[in-house]
N, C-alpha and C positions, 0 to 999 in steps of 0.2 A: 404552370410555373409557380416555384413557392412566392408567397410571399415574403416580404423583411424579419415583421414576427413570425412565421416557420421556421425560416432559416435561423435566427436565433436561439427559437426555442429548442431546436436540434442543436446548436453548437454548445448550448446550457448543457441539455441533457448530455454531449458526449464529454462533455468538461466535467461532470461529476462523476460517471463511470470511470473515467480515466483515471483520477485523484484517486475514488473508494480500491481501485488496483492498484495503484501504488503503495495504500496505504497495508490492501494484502498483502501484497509480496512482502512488503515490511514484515508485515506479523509472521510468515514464516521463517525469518531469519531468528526469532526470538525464542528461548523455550521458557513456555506457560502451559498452566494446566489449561484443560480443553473448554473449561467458565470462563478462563481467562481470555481465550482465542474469540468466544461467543460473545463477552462483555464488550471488547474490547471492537471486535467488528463492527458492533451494535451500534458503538462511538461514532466509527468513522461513517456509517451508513445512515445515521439518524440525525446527524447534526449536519446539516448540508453543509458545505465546502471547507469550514474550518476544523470538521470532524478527521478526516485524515493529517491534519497537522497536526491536531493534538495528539493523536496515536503516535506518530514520529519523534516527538517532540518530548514526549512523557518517558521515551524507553521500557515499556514493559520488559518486564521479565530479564533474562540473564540471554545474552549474542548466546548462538551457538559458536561452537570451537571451529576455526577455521579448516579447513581440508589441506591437508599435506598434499596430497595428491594434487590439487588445482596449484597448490605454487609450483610444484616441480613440473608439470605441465607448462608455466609459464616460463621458466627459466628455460627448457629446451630451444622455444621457439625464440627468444632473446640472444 
């Protein structure tokens, strides 16, 4: 049976993977050059728990363009 600090420490641990993917999938909605993607991941992975806000937070780079195709998909099934 785990212990209280195991169980913790697991739910630390899955709370920071969780945040540092959020903070990925962020970065790919952005377009940066590939130091930028490196830097910038580096952020959200190296500064425990506040590093993926910052990444959100700062806006790197320029949104990519929305997809046409994904709104007109949406309006069919509406």
């Amino acid at each position: 049976m785990l212990l209280p600090s195991e169980i913790i420490r697991i739910l630390l641990i899955t709370c920071f993977l969780g945040m540092a993917l959020v903070a990925i999938l962020y970065l790919r909605q952005r377009r940066l050059p590939p130091l930028g993607y490196a830097c910038w991941g580096l952020v959200a992975l190296l500064i425990p728990f506040i590093g993926p806000f910052l990444v959100i937070l700062s806006q790197p780079g320029e949104r990519f363009p929305d997809n046409p195709t994904k709104k007109h998909r949406l309006s069919k099934i509406t």
